[in-house]
N, C-alpha and C positions, 0 to 999 in steps of 0.2 A: 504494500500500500504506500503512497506517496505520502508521507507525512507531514512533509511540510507543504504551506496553501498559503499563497499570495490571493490576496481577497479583493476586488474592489467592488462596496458596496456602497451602491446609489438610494440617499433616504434621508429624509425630512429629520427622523426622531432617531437622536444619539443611541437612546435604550431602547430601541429595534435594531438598530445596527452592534451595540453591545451584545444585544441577545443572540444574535445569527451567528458572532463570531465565538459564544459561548458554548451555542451547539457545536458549533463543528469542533470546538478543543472539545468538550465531552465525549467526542466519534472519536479521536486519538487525533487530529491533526493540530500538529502547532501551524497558527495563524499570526499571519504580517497582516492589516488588515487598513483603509484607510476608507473613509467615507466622504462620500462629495456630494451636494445638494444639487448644485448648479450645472448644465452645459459646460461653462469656463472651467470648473472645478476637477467634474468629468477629465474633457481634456488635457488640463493640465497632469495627472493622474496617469493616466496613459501613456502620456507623452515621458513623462518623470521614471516611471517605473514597467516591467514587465509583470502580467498576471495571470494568474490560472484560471478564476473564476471573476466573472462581475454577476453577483447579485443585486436585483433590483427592485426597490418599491415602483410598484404599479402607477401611483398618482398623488404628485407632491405639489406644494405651491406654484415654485415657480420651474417647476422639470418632471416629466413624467418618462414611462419607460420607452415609450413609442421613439421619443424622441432621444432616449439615452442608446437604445441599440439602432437609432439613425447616425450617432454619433460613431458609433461601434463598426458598422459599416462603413462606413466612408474612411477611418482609418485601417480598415482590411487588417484586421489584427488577428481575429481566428480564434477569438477568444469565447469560452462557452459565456452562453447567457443566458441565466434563471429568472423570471420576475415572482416577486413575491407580494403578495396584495391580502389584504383584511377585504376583500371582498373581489370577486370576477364574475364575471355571466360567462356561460357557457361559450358565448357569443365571444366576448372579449378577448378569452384566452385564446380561441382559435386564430381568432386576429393577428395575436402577438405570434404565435407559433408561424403564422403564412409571413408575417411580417420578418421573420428568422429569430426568434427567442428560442431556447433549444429545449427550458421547461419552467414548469410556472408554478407554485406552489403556495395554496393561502395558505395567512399566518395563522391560522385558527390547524390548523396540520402542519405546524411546522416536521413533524417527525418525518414527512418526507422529504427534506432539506438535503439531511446525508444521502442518502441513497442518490438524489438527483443530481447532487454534486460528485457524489462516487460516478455514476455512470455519464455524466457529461466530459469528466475530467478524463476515463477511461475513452468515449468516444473522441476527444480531443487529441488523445496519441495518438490512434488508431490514423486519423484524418492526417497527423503530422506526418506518420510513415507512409501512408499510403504518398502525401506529397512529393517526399523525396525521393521514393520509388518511381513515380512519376518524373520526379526530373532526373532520376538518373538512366531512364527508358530514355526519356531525349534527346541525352547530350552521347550515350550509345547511337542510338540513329543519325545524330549528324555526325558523328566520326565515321561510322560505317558510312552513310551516304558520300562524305567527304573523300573520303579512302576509293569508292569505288568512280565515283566521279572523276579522279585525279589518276587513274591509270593511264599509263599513256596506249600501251598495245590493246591488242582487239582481247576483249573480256565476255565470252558467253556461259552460259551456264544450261544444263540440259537437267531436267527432270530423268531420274530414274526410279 
Protein backbone atom coordinates (compact mmCIF):
# COMPACT_ATOMS: atom_id res chain seq x y z
CA UNK A 1 0.00 0.00 0.00
CA UNK A 2 1.28 3.43 -0.78
CA UNK A 3 1.49 5.18 2.53
CA UNK A 4 2.21 8.16 2.01
CA UNK A 5 -0.73 10.70 0.29
CA UNK A 6 -0.17 14.06 -0.84
CA UNK A 7 -3.74 15.57 -0.51
CA UNK A 8 -5.10 18.52 -2.18
CA UNK A 9 -8.32 19.39 -0.76
CA UNK A 10 -10.68 21.88 -2.08
CA UNK A 11 -13.28 23.27 0.90
CA UNK A 12 -14.82 26.08 2.58
CA UNK A 13 -14.63 24.44 6.23
CA UNK A 14 -11.10 23.81 7.81
CA UNK A 15 -12.81 20.90 10.10
CA UNK A 16 -14.06 19.16 6.94
CA UNK A 17 -10.98 19.39 5.48
CA UNK A 18 -9.31 18.22 9.06
CA UNK A 19 -11.78 15.56 9.20
CA UNK A 20 -10.99 13.95 5.40
CA UNK A 21 -7.30 14.12 6.36
CA UNK A 22 -8.09 12.35 9.72
CA UNK A 23 -9.77 9.42 7.95
CA UNK A 24 -7.25 8.74 5.78
CA UNK A 25 -4.26 8.75 8.61
CA UNK A 26 -6.88 6.38 10.50
CA UNK A 27 -6.70 3.84 7.00
CA UNK A 28 -2.63 3.99 7.62
CA UNK A 29 -1.65 6.74 5.39
CA UNK A 30 0.54 9.50 6.54
CA UNK A 31 -0.86 12.80 4.95
CA UNK A 32 0.96 16.05 3.56
CA UNK A 33 -2.24 17.77 3.01
CA UNK A 34 -3.06 21.56 2.06
CA UNK A 35 -6.49 23.05 1.41
CA UNK A 36 -7.60 25.87 -0.99
CA UNK A 37 -10.89 27.62 -1.17
CA UNK A 38 -10.30 29.62 -4.11
CA UNK A 39 -9.42 29.17 -8.05
CA UNK A 40 -6.16 31.24 -7.20
CA UNK A 41 -5.51 29.16 -4.37
CA UNK A 42 -6.26 25.86 -6.21
CA UNK A 43 -3.73 26.99 -8.76
CA UNK A 44 -1.39 28.02 -6.89
CA UNK A 45 -1.28 24.41 -5.15
CA UNK A 46 -0.79 22.74 -8.14
CA UNK A 47 1.57 24.79 -9.47
CA UNK A 48 3.72 24.74 -5.90
CA UNK A 49 3.42 21.01 -5.20
CA UNK A 50 2.95 17.45 -6.93
CA UNK A 51 -0.32 15.37 -5.61
CA UNK A 52 -1.98 12.07 -5.57
CA UNK A 53 -5.34 12.92 -4.74
CA UNK A 54 -7.53 16.35 -4.82
CA UNK A 55 -10.44 15.94 -2.99
CA UNK A 56 -13.31 18.15 -3.21
CA UNK A 57 -16.34 19.80 -1.73
CA UNK A 58 -19.11 19.96 -4.16
CA UNK A 59 -20.27 23.63 -3.48
CA UNK A 60 -18.43 26.56 -1.62
CA UNK A 61 -18.96 30.22 -1.77
CA UNK A 62 -16.86 31.53 -3.92
CA UNK A 63 -15.45 27.97 -5.96
CA UNK A 64 -17.37 24.86 -6.43
CA UNK A 65 -16.16 21.48 -7.83
CA UNK A 66 -17.22 21.95 -11.54
CA UNK A 67 -15.01 24.54 -11.61
CA UNK A 68 -12.12 23.12 -9.58
CA UNK A 69 -11.79 20.00 -11.98
CA UNK A 70 -12.05 22.76 -14.92
CA UNK A 71 -9.02 23.99 -13.36
CA UNK A 72 -7.76 20.30 -13.17
CA UNK A 73 -8.12 19.97 -16.73
CA UNK A 74 -6.61 22.54 -18.28
CA UNK A 75 -3.46 21.96 -16.24
CA UNK A 76 -3.41 18.16 -17.65
CA UNK A 77 -2.04 16.89 -14.55
CA UNK A 78 -3.67 13.28 -14.32
CA UNK A 79 -4.47 13.73 -11.05
CA UNK A 80 -7.56 11.43 -9.53
CA UNK A 81 -10.52 13.52 -8.49
CA UNK A 82 -13.16 12.77 -5.76
CA UNK A 83 -15.88 15.24 -4.80
CA UNK A 84 -17.36 15.01 -1.62
CA UNK A 85 -20.72 16.82 -0.98
CA UNK A 86 -23.40 16.97 2.33
CA UNK A 87 -25.78 16.43 -0.27
CA UNK A 88 -25.84 15.36 -4.54
CA UNK A 89 -28.83 14.24 -6.63
CA UNK A 90 -28.43 11.48 -8.49
CA UNK A 91 -28.47 13.83 -11.29
CA UNK A 92 -25.43 15.85 -10.11
CA UNK A 93 -23.10 13.28 -9.41
CA UNK A 94 -23.48 11.90 -12.96
CA UNK A 95 -22.74 15.24 -14.14
CA UNK A 96 -19.52 15.50 -12.35
CA UNK A 97 -18.60 11.87 -13.37
CA UNK A 98 -19.29 12.98 -17.45
CA UNK A 99 -17.64 16.07 -16.59
CA UNK A 100 -14.38 13.68 -15.49
CA UNK A 101 -14.47 13.59 -11.59
CA UNK A 102 -13.31 9.99 -11.00
CA UNK A 103 -15.63 9.48 -7.80
CA UNK A 104 -17.98 11.28 -5.59
CA UNK A 105 -18.80 10.53 -2.05
CA UNK A 106 -21.31 12.22 0.45
CA UNK A 107 -20.16 13.36 3.61
CA UNK A 108 -22.80 11.66 5.52
CA UNK A 109 -20.79 8.17 4.07
CA UNK A 110 -17.65 9.29 4.50
CA UNK A 111 -16.54 5.47 5.04
CA UNK A 112 -16.34 5.25 1.50
CA UNK A 113 -13.51 7.83 1.22
CA UNK A 114 -10.62 5.14 1.72
CA UNK A 115 -11.69 2.65 -0.55
CA UNK A 116 -12.33 5.43 -3.20
CA UNK A 117 -9.14 6.82 -2.65
CA UNK A 118 -7.55 3.32 -2.58
CA UNK A 119 -8.81 2.56 -6.00
CA UNK A 120 -8.49 5.86 -7.79
CA UNK A 121 -4.92 6.18 -6.47
CA UNK A 122 -4.54 2.40 -7.65
CA UNK A 123 -6.22 3.28 -11.08
CA UNK A 124 -4.00 6.28 -11.29
CA UNK A 125 -0.72 3.98 -11.62
CA UNK A 126 -2.40 1.67 -13.71
CA UNK A 127 -3.20 4.85 -16.33
CA UNK A 128 0.62 6.08 -15.55
CA UNK A 129 2.02 2.78 -16.84
CA UNK A 130 -0.18 2.06 -19.39
CA UNK A 131 1.29 5.86 -20.51
CA UNK A 132 4.73 5.10 -20.67
CA UNK A 133 4.18 1.91 -22.30
CA UNK A 134 2.55 3.96 -24.76
CA UNK A 135 5.25 6.14 -25.34
CA UNK A 136 7.79 3.73 -25.31
CA UNK A 137 5.45 1.75 -28.25
CA UNK A 138 6.29 5.19 -30.14
CA UNK A 139 9.55 6.01 -29.91
CA UNK A 140 10.11 1.83 -30.87
CA UNK A 141 8.20 2.69 -34.03
CA UNK A 142 9.82 5.69 -35.16
CA UNK A 143 13.30 4.05 -34.65
CA UNK A 144 12.01 1.10 -36.55
CA UNK A 145 10.33 3.38 -39.07
CA UNK A 146 13.42 5.45 -39.01
CA UNK A 147 15.80 2.48 -39.57
CA UNK A 148 13.95 1.01 -42.33
CA UNK A 149 13.36 4.34 -44.18
CA UNK A 150 17.15 5.15 -44.09
CA UNK A 151 18.34 1.88 -45.92
CA UNK A 152 19.93 2.66 -48.61
CA UNK A 153 19.72 -0.93 -50.91
CA UNK A 154 16.57 -2.60 -52.03
CA UNK A 155 14.63 -3.92 -48.69
CA UNK A 156 11.71 -6.55 -49.22
CA UNK A 157 10.23 -8.68 -47.17
CA UNK A 158 8.10 -11.81 -48.03
CA UNK A 159 5.46 -13.41 -45.87
CA UNK A 160 6.13 -17.10 -45.11
Amino acid sequence: MHNFLRVLIIEDSESDADLILSILGRAGYTTVGERAQTAAEMDAAITRQDWDVVISDFCMPQFDAFAALRLMQQKDCGIPFIVVSDSMTEDTAVSMMNAGAHDYVIKGSLGRLVPAVRRELADSEARRKNKVAEEALRESEERYRSIIENIPDVFYRTDE
